[in-house]
N, CA, C and O of each residue as an XYZ file, in Angstrom:
544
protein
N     128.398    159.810    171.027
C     127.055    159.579    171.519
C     126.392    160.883    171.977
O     125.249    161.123    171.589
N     127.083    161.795    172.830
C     126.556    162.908    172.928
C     126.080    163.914    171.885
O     125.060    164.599    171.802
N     127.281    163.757    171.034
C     126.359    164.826    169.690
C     125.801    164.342    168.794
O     125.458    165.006    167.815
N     125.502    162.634    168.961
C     123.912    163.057    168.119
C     122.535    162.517    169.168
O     121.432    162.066    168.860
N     123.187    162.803    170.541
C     121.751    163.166    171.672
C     121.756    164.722    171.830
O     120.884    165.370    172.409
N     122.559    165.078    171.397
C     122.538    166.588    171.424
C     121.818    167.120    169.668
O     120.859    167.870    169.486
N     122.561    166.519    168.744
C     121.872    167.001    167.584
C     120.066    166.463    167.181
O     119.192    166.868    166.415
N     120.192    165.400    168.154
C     118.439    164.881    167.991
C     117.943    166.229    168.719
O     117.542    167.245    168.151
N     118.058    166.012    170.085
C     117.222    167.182    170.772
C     116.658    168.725    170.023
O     115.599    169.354    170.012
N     118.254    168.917    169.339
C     117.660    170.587    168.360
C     116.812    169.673    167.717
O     115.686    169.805    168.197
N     116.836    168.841    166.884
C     115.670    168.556    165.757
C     114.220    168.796    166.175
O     113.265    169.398    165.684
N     114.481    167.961    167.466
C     113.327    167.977    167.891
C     112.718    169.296    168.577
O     111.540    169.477    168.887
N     113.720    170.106    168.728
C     112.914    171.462    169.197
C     112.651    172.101    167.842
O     111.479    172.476    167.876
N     113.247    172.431    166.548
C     113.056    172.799    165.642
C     111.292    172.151    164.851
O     110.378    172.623    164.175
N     111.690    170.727    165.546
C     110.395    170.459    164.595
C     108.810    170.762    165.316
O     107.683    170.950    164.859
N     109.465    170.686    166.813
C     108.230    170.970    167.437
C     107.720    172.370    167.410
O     106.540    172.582    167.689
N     108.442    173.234    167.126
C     108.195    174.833    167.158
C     107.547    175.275    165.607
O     106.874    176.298    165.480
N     107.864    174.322    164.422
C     106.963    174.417    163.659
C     105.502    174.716    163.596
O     104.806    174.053    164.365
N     104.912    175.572    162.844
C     103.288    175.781    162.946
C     102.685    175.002    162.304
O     103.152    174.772    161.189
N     101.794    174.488    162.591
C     100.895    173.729    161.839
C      99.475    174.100    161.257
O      98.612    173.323    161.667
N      99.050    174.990    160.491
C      97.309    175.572    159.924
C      96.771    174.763    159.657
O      97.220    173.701    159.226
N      95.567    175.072    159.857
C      94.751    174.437    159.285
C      94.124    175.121    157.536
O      93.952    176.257    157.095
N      93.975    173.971    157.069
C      93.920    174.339    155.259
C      92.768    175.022    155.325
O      92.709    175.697    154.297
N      91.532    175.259    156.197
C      90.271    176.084    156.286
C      90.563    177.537    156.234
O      89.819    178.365    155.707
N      91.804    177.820    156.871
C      91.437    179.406    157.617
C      93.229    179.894    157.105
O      93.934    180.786    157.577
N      93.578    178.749    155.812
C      95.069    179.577    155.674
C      94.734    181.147    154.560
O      94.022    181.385    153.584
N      95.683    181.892    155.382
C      95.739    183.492    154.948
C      93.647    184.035    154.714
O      93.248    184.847    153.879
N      92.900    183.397    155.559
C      91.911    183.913    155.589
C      90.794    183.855    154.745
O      89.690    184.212    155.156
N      91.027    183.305    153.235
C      90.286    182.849    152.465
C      91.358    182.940    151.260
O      90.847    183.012    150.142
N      92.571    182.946    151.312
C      93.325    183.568    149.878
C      92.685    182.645    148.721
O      92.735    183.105    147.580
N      92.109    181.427    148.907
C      92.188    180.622    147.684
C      90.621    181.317    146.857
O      90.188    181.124    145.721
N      90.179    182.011    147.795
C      88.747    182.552    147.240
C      89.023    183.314    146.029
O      88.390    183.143    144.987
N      90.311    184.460    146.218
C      90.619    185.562    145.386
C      90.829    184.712    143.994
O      91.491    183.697    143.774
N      89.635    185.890    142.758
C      90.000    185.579    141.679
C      88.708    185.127    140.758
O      87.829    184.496    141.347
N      88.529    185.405    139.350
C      87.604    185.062    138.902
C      87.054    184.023    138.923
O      87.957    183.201    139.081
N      85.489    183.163    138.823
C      84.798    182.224    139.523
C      83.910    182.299    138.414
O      83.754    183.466    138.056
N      83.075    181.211    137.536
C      82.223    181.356    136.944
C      81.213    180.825    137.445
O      81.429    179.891    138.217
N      79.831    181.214    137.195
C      78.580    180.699    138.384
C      77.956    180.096    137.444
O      77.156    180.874    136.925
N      77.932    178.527    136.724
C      77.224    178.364    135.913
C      75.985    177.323    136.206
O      75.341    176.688    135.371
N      75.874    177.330    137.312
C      74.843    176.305    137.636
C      74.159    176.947    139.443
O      74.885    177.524    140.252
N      72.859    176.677    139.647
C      72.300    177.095    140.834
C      71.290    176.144    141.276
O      70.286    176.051    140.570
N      71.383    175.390    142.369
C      70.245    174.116    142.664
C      69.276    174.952    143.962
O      69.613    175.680    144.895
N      68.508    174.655    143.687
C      67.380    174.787    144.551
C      66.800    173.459    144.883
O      66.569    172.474    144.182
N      66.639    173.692    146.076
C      66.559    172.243    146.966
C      65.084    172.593    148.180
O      65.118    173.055    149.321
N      64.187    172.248    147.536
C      62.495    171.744    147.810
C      62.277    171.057    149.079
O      63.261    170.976    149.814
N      61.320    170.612    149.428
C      60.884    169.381    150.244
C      60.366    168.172    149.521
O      60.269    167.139    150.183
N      60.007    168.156    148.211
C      60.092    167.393    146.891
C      61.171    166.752    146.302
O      61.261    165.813    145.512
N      61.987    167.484    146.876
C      63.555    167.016    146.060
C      64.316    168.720    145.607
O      64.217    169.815    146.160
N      64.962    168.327    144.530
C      65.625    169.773    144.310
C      64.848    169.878    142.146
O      64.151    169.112    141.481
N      65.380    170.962    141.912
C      65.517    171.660    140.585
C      66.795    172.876    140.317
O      67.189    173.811    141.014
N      67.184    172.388    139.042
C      68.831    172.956    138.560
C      68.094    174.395    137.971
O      67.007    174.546    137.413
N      69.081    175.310    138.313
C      69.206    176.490    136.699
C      70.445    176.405    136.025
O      71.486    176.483    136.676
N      70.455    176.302    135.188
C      72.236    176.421    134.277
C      72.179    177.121    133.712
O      71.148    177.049    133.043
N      73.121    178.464    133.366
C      72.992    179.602    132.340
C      74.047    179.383    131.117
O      75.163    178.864    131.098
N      73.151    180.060    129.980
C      73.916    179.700    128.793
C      75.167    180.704    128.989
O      76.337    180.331    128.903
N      74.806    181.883    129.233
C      76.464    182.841    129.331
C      76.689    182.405    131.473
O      75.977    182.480    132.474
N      77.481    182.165    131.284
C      77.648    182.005    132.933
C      78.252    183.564    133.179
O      79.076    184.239    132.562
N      77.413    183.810    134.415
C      77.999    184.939    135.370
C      79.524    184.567    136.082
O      79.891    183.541    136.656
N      80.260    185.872    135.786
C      81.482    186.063    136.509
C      81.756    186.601    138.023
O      81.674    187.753    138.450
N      82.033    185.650    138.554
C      82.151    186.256    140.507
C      83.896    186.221    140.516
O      84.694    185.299    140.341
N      84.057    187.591    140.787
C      84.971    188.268    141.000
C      85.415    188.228    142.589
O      84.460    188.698    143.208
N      86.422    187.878    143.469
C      86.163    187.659    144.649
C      87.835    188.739    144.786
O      88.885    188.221    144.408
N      87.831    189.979    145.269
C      89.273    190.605    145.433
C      90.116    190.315    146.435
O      89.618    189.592    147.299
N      91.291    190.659    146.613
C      92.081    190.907    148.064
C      91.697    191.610    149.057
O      92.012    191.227    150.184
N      90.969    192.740    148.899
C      90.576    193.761    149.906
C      89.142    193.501    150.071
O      88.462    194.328    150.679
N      88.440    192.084    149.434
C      87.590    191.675    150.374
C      86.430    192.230    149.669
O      85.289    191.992    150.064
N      86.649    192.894    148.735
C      85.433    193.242    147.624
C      85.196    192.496    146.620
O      85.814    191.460    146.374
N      84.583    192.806    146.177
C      83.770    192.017    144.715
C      82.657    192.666    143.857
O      81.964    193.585    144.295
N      82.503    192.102    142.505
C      81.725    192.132    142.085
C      81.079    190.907    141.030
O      81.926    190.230    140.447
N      79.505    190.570    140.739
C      79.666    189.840    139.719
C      78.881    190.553    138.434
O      78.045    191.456    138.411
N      79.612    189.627    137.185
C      79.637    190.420    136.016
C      78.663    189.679    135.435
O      79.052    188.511    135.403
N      77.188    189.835    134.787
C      76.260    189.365    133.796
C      76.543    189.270    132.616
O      77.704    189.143    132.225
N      75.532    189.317    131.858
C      75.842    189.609    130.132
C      75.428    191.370    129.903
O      76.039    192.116    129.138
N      74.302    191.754    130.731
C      74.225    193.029    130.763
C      75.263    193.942    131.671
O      75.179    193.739    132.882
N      76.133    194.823    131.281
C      76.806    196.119    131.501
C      76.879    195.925    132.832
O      78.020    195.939    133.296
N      75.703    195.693    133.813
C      75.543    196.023    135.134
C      76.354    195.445    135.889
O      76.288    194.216    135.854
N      77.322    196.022    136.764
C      77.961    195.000    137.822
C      77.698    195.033    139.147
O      77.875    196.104    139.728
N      77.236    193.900    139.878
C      76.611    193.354    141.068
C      78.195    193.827    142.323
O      79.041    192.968    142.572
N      78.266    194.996    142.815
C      79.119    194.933    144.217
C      79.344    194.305    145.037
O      78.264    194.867    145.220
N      79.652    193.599    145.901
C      79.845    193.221    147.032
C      80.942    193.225    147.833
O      82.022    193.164    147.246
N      80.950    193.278    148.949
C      81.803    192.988    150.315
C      81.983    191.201    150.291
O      81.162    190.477    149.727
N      82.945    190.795    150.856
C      82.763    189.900    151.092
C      83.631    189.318    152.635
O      84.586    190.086    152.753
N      83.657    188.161    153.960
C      84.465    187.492    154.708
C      84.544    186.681    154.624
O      83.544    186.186    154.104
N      85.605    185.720    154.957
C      85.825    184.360    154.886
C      86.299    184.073    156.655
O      87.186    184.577    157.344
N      85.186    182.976    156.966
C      86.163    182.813    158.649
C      85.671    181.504    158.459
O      84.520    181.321    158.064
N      86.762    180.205    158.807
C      86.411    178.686    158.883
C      85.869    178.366    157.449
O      86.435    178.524    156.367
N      84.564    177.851    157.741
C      83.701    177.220    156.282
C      82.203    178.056    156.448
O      81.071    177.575    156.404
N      82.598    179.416    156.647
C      81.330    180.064    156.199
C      82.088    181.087    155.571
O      83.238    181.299    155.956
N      81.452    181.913    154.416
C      81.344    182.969    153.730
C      80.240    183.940    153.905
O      79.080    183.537    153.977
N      80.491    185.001    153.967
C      79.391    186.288    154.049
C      79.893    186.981    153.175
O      81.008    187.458    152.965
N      78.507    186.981    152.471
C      78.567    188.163    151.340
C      77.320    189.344    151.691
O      76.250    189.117    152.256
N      77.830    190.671    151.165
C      76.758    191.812    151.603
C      77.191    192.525    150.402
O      78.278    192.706    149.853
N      76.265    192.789    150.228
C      75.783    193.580    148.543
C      76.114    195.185    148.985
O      76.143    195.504    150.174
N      76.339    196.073    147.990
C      77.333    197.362    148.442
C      75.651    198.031    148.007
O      74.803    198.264    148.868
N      75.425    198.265    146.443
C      74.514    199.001    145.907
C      73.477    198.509    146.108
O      72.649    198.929    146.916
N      73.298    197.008    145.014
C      72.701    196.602    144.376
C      71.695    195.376    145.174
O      71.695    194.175    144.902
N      70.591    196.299    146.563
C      69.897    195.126    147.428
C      68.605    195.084    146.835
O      67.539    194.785    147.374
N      68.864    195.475    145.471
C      67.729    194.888    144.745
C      66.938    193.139    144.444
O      67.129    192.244    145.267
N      66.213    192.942    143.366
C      65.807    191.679    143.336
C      66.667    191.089    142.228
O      66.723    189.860    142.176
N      67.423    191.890    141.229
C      68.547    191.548    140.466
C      69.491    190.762    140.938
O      70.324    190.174    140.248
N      69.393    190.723    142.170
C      71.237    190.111    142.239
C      71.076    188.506    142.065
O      70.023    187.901    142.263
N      72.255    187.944    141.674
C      71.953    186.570    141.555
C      72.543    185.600    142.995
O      72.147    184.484    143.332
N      73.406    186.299    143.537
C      73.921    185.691    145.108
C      73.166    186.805    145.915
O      73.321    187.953    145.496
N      72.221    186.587    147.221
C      71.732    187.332    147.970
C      73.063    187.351    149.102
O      74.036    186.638    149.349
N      72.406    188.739    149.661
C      73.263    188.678    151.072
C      72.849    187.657    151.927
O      71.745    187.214    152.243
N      73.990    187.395    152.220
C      73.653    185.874    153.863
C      75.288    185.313    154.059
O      76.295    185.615    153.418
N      75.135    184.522    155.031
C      76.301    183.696    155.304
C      75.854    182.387    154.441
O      74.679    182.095    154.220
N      76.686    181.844    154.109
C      77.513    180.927    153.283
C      78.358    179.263    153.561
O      79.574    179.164    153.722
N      77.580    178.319    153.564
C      78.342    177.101    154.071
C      79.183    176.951    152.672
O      78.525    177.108    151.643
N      80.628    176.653    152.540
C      81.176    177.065    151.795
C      82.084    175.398    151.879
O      83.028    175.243    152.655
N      81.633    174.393    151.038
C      82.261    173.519    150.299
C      83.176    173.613    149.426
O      83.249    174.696    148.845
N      84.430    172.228    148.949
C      85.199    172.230    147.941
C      85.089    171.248    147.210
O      85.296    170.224    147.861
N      84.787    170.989    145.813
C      85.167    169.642    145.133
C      86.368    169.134    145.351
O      86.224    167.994    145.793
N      87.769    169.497    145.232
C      88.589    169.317    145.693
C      89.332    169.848    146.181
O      89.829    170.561    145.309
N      90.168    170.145    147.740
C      90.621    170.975    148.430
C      91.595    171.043    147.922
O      92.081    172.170    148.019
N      92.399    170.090    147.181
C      93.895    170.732    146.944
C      93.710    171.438    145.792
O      94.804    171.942    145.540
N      92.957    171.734    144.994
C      93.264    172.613    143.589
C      92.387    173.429    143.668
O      92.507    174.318    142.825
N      91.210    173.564    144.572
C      90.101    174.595    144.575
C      89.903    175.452    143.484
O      90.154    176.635    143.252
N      89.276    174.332    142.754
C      88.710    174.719    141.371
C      87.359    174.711    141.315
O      86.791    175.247    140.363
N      86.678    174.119    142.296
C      85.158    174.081    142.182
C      84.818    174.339    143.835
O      85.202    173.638    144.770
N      83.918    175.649    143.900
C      83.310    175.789    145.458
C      82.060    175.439    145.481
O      81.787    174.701    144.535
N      81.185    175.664    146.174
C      79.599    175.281    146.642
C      79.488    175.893    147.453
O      80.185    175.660    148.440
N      78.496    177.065    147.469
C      78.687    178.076    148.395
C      76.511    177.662    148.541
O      75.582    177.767    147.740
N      76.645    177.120    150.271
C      74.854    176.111    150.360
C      74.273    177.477    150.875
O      74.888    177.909    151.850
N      73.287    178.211    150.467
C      72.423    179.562    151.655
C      71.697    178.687    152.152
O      71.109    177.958    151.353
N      71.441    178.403    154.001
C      71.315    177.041    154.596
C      69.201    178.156    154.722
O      68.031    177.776    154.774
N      69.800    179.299    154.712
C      68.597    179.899    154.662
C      67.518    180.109    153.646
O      66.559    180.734    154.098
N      67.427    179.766    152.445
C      66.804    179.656    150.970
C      66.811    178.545    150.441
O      65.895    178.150    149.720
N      68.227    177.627    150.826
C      68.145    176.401    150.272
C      68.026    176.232    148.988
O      67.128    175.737    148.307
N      69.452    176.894    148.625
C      69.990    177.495    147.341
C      71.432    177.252    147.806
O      72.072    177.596    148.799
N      71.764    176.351    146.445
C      73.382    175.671    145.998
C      73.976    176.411    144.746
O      73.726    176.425    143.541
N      74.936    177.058    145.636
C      75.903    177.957    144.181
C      76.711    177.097    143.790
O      77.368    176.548    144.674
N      76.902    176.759    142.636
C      78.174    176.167    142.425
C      79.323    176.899    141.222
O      79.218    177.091    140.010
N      80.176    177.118    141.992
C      80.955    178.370    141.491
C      82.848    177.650    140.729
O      83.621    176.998    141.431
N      83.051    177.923    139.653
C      84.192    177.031    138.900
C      85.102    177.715    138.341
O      84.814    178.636    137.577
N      86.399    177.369    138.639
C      87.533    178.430    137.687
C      87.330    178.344    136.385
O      88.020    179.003    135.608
């Protein structure tokens, strides 16, 4: 009787000393890293909304060290910085704070179609009221 009130107790310290994350903020954004195609952009009115869909979809490049760039059909590649903290994203443009870019700088309400395979994001600018929707 004593050793398995003694072998419960370790369990239970073992299991309680376990960490528990939250799936928002594991390793900081790792699931971001990695090519992203941007093939659709909603703009959302006081009318309702209107889609753009591009025939070549732009490539968003999202790195480990928190850089980026995205790739057009023209040569040019769009820089950026990027953070991930909770369910916002900030992106800040390195070169290119021209009228070219297709993601502006801002923070980022940052949705998932589905959290376990994060294959599709939605990145809302709550400030333009502009829906990225971004797809492996």
């Amino acid at each position: 009787m004593l050793k398995n009130l003694t072998a419960f107790v370790i369990l239970l310290a073992v299991l309680s000393s376990c960490k528990h994350t939250n799936p928002k903020t594991v390793d900081n954004g790792h699931f971001i890293i990695g090519e992203w195609k941007l093939c659709s952009i909603i703009y959302i009115g006081k009318n309702g909304y209107s889609s753009m869909s591009f025939n070549v979809c732009p490539t968003v490049v999202f790195e480990k060290n928190h850089s980026g760039y995205i790739k057009r059909s023209d040569p040019k590649l769009l820089y950026f910085n990027w953070q991930f903290n909770g369910d916002k994203l900030v992106i800040r443009h390195i070169i290119n704070k021209d009228k070219d870019v297709i993601i502006h700088d801002g923070t980022y309400k940052l949705t998932f179609a589905n959290k376990k395979l994060y294959k599709e994001i939605t990145l809302m600018d709550t400030l333009r009221n502009i829906k990225y929707i971004l797809r492996k």
